[in-house]
C-alpha positions as CSV (number, residue, x, y, z in Angstrom):
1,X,15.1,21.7,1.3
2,X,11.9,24.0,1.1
3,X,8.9,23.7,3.6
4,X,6.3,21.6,1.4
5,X,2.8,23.6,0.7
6,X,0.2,22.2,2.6
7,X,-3.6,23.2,2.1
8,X,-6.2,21.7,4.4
9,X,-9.7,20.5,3.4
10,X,-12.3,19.4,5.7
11,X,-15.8,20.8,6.4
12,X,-15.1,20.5,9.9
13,X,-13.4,23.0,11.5
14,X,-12.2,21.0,14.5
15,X,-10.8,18.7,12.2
16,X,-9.2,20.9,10.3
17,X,-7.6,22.6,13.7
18,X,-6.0,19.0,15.0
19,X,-4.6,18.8,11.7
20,X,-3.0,22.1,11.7
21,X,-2.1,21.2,15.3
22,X,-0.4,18.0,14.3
23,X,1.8,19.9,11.4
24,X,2.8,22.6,13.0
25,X,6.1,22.9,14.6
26,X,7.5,20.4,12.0
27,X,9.8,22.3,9.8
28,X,8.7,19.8,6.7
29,X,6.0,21.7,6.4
30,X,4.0,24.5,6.3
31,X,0.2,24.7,6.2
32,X,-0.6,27.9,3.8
33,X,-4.7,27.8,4.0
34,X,-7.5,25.8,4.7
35,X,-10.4,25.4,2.9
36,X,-14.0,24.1,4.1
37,X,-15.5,22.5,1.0
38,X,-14.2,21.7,-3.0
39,X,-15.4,24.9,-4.4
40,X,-13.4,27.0,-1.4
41,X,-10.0,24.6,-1.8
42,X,-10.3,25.5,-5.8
43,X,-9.9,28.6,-5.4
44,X,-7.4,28.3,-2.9
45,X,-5.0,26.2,-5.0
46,X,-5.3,28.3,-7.3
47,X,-3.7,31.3,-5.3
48,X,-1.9,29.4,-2.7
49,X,-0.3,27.0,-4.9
50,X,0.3,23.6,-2.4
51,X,2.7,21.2,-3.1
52,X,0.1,18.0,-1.2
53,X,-3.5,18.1,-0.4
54,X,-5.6,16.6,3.0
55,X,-8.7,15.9,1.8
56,X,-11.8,14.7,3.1
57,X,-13.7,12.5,1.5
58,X,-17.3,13.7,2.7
59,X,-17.9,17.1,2.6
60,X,-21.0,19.3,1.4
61,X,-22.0,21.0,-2.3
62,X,-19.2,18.2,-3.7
63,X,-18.0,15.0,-2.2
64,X,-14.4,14.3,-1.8
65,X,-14.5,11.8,-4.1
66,X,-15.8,14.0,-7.0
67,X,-13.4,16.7,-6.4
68,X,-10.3,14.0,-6.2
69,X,-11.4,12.6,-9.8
70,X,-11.5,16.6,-11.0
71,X,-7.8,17.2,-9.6
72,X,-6.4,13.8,-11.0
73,X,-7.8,14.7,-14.4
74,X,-7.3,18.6,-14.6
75,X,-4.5,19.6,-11.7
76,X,-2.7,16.7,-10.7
77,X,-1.1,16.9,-7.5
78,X,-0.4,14.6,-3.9
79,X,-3.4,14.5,-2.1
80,X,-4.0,12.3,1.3
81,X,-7.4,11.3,2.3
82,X,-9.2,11.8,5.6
83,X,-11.8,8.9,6.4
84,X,-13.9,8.0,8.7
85,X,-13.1,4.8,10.3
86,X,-16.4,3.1,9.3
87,X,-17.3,0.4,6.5
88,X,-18.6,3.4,4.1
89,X,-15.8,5.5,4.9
90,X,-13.2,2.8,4.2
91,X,-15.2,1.8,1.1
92,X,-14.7,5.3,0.0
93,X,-11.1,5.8,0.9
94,X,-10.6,2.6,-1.7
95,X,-12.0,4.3,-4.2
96,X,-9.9,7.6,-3.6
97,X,-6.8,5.3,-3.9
98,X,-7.8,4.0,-6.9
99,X,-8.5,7.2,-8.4
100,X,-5.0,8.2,-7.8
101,X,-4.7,9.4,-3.8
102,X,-1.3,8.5,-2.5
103,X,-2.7,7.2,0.7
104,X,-5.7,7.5,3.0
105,X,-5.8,8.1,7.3
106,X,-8.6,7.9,9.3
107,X,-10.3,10.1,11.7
108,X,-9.7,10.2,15.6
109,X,-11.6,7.2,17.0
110,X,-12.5,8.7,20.3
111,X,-10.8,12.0,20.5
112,X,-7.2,10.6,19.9
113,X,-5.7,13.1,17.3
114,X,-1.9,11.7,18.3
115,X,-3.1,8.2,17.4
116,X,-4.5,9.1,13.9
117,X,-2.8,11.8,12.7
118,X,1.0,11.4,14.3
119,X,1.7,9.7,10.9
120,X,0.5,12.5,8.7
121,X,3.4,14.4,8.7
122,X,5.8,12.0,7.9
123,X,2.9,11.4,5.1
124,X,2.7,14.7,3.2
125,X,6.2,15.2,3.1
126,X,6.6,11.6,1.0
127,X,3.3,12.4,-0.8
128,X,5.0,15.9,-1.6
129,X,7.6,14.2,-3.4
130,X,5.6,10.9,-4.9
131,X,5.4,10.1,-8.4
132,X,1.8,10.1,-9.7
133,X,0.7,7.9,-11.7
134,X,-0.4,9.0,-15.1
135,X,-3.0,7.4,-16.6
136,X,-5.8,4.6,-16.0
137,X,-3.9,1.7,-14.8
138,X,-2.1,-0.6,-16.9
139,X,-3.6,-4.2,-17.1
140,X,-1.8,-7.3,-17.1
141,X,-3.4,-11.0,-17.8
142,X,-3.5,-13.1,-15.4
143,X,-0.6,-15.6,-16.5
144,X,-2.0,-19.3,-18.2
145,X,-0.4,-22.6,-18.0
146,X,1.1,-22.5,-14.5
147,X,2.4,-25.3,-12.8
148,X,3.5,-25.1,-9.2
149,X,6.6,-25.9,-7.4
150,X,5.4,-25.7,-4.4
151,X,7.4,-22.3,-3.0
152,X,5.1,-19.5,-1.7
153,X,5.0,-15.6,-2.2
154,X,5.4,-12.8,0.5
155,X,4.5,-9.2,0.0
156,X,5.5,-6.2,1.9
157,X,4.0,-2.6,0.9
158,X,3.1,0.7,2.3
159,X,1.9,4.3,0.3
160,X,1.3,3.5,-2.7
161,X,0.6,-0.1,-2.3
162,X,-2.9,-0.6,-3.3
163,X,-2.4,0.4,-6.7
164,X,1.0,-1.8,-6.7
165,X,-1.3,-4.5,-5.6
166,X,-4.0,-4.6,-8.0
167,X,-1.6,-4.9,-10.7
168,X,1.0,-7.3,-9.3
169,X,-2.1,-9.5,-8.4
170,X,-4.0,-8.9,-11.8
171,X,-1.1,-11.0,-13.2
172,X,-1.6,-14.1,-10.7
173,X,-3.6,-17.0,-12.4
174,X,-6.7,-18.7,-10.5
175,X,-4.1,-21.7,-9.0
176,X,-1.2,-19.2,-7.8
177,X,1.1,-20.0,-5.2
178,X,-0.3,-19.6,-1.6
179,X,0.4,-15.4,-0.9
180,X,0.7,-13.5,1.9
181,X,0.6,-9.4,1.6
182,X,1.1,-6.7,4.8
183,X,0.1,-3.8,3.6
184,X,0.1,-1.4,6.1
185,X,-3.3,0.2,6.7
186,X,-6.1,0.8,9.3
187,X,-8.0,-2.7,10.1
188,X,-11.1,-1.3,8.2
189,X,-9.6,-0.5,5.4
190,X,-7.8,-3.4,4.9
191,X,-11.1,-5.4,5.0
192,X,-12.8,-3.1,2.2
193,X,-9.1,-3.7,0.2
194,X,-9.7,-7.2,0.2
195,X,-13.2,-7.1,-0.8
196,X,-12.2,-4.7,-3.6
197,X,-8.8,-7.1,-4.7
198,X,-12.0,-10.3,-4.2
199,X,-13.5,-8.9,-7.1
200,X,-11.3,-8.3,-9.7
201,X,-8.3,-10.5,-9.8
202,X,-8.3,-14.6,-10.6
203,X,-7.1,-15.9,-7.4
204,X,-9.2,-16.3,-3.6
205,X,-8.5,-13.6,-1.9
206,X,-9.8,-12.6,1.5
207,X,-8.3,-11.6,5.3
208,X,-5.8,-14.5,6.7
209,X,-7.2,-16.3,9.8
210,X,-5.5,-17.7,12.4
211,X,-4.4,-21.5,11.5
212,X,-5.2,-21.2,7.9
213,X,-3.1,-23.9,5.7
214,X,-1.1,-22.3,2.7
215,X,-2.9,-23.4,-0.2
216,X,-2.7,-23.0,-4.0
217,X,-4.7,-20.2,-5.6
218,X,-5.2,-18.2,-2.3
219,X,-4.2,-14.5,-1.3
220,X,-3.8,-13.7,2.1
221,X,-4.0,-10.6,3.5
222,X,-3.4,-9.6,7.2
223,X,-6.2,-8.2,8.4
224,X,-4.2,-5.9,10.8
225,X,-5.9,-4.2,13.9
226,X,-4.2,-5.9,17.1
227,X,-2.5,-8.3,15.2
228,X,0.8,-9.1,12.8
229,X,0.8,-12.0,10.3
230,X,3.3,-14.4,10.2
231,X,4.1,-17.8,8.7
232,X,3.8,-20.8,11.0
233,X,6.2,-23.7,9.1
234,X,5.2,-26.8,9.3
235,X,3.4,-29.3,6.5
236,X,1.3,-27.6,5.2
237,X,2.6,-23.8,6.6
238,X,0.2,-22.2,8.2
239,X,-0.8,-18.0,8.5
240,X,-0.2,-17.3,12.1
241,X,-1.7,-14.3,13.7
242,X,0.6,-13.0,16.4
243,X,-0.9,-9.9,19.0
244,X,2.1,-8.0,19.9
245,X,3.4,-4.5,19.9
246,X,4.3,-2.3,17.0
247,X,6.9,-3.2,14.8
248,X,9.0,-0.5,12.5
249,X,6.0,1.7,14.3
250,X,3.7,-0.4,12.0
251,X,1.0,-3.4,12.9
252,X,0.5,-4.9,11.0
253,X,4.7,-5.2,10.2
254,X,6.5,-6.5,7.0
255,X,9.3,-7.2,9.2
256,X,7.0,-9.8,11.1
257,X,5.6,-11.6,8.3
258,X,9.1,-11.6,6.0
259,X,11.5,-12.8,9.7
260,X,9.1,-15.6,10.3
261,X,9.3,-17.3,7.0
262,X,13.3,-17.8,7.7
263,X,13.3,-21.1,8.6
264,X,11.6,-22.0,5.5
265,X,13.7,-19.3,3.4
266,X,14.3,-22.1,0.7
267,X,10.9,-22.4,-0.5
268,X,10.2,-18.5,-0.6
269,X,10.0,-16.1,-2.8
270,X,9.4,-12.1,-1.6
271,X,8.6,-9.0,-2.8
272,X,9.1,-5.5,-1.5
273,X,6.5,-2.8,-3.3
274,X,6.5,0.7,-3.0
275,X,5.8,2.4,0.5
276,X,7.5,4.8,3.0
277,X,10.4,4.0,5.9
278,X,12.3,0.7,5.9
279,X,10.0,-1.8,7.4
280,X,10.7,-5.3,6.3
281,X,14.3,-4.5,4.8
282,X,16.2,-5.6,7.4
283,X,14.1,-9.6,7.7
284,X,14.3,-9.2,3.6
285,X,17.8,-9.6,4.1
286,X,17.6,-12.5,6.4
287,X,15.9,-14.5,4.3
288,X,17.6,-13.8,1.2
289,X,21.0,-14.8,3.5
290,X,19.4,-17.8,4.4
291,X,18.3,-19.3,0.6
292,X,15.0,-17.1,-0.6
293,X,14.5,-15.4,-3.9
294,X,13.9,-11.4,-3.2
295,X,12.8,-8.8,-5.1
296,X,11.9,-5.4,-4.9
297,X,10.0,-2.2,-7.2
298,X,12.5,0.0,-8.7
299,X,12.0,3.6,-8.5
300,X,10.7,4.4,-11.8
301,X,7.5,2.8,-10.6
302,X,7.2,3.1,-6.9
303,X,5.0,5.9,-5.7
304,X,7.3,6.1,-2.7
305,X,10.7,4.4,-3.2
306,X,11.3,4.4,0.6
307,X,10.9,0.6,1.6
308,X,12.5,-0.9,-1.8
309,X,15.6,1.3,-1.7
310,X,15.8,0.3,1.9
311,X,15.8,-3.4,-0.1
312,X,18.1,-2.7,-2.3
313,X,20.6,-1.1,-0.4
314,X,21.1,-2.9,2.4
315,X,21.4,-6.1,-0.1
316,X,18.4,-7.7,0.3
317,X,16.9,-7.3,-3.0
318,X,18.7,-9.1,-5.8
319,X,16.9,-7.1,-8.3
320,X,14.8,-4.1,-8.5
321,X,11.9,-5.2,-11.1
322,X,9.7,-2.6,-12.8
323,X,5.7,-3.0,-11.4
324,X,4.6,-4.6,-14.5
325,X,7.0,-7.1,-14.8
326,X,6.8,-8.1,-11.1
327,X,4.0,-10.9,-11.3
328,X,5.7,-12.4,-13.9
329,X,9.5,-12.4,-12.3
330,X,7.9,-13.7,-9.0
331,X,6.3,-16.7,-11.2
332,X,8.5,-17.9,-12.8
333,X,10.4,-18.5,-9.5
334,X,7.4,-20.8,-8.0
335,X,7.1,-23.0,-11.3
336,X,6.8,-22.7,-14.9
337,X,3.8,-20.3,-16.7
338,X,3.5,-18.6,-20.3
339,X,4.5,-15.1,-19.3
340,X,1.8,-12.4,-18.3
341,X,1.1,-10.2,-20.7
342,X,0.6,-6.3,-20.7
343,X,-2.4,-5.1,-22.9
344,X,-0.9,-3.8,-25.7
345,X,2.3,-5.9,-25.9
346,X,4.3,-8.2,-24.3
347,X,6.7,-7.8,-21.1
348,X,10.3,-8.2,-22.3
């Protein structure tokens, strides 16, 4: 396999140098220029022809932002966001997700390149490969006429997950089944994700808490940081916010939330969306062994079918389901609804 392009595009140039430092000597990749602002990097795609794109999302003459939207619409290609680890930097990097960035890092917090960039090769060479999506997003109705049975939904996802997310959850209706998502992603970002999700799907949606009771038409979220979510059985089951070590190299881990919901296996129904590695596979399989329903994307859809094949070959997934149809599949496990429909037509 070839060395994937990469060009570099920061305004600053010690950024742009712990980058470099962090690729190099990987033989993924090979960083072929670097470029200071938009106007620079255009002309540099042009003659350098990358395969994926860093990008920083505040730069000077043209934000990152602006430049992304150009790309998506004229150039398409992979690009990964650099943000600052801040509430308007992490409000920003939502909006370069939604505009079609296959994920977003964040700066060093306090000089530690290893910390935020040791992922970012591993990164670009999925992004190098991921399928973009073409197109505004397709909307799907929330379902109508949904009566609950009383099981609750699990959610594992990684790169590609935020779009995955916003249209899985468009499809939920107000009263849902209680839901619990780890997508992995910095703490600050996750709380400008669920902000984002608050506003434009049916359901609640909002960080778990400690102690929290599962309850109808709510979306959980763990709010990462220090901490995994988990599942506390009981009656009512409970979010459960454990501080421990990395799991899967991830915190928060699918594998933590999906291995503590075994005991109550028969009253759950998971989900593993697109995202790179294997994390959450192996407690997917647990539970399905030990009564839940499991799903996972298929790879016409995912942006990076890394966690879902994981699903599906190690047996955990019963059936890979196609994005759209997901909310409605996962649905009609946890009670009875009139199916969700796609603008434009109805699922089959």
């Amino acid at each position: 396999m070839s060395a994937k392009r990469v060009l570099i595009v920061d305004d600053s140039p010690t950024i742009r140098q712990l980058i470099r430092a962090q690729l190099q000597g990987d033989s993924r990749l090979v960083v072929v220029g670097e470029a200071s602002d938009p106007y620079d990097a255009r002309e540099k795609i042009k003659a350098l022809a990358p395969d994926v794109l860093t990008l920083d999302v505040e730069m000077p003459r043209m934000n990152g932002l602006e430049f992304l939207e150009k790309i998506m619409r004229l150039r398409p290609m992979p690009v990964i966001m650099v943000s600052t680890l801040t509430q308007r930097g992490s409000t920003k990097a939502m909006e370069a997700l939604s505009l079609g960035a296959v994920d977003c890092i964040g700066k060093p917090k306090y000089g530690n390149p290893i910390e935020a960039f040791g992922i970012l090769p591993d990164l670009l060479v999925a992004a190098a490969d991921a399928r973009l999506r073409s197109g505004p997003r397709k909307k799907v109705e929330p379902a109508s006429g949904f009566t609950w049975n009383g099981k609750v939904i699990l959610i594992g996802s990684s790169t590609g997950g935020v779009d995955a997310l916003e249209t899985v959850l468009s499809g939920f209706p107000a009263n849902c089944p209680p839901t619990l998502i780890t997508q992995h992603m910095p703490e600050s970002f996750l709380a400008s994700f669920a902000r984002r999700l608050q506003g434009c799907i049916a359901p609640n949606m909002g960080l778990a808490r400690d102690g929290l009771p599962l309850t109808q038409g709510n979306v959980y979220l763990a709010p990462g940081g220090e901490y995994h979510l988990a599942v506390k059985p009981g009656e009512p089951a409970r979010c459960q916010l454990e501080a421990s070590e990395k799991r899967n190299g991830h915190r928060p881990s699918v594998e933590v939330l999906f291995d503590s919901a075994v005991p109550m296996a028969s009253k759950v129904v998971s989900v593993m969306l697109t995202g790179m590695g294997r994390d959450g596979a192996d407690a997917m399989l647990r539970l399905r062994q030990a009564g839940a329903r499991c799903f996972a994307q298929d790879s016409a859809t995912s942006v990076v079918y890394g966690m879902p094949r994981a699903a599906v070959e190690n047996g955990a997934a019963e059936k890979a389901v196609p994005l759209g149809r997901i909310a409605s599949t996962v649905l009609a496990q946890c009670g009875r609804q009139t199916a969700a429909v796609e603008r434009g037509g109805r699922f089959a």
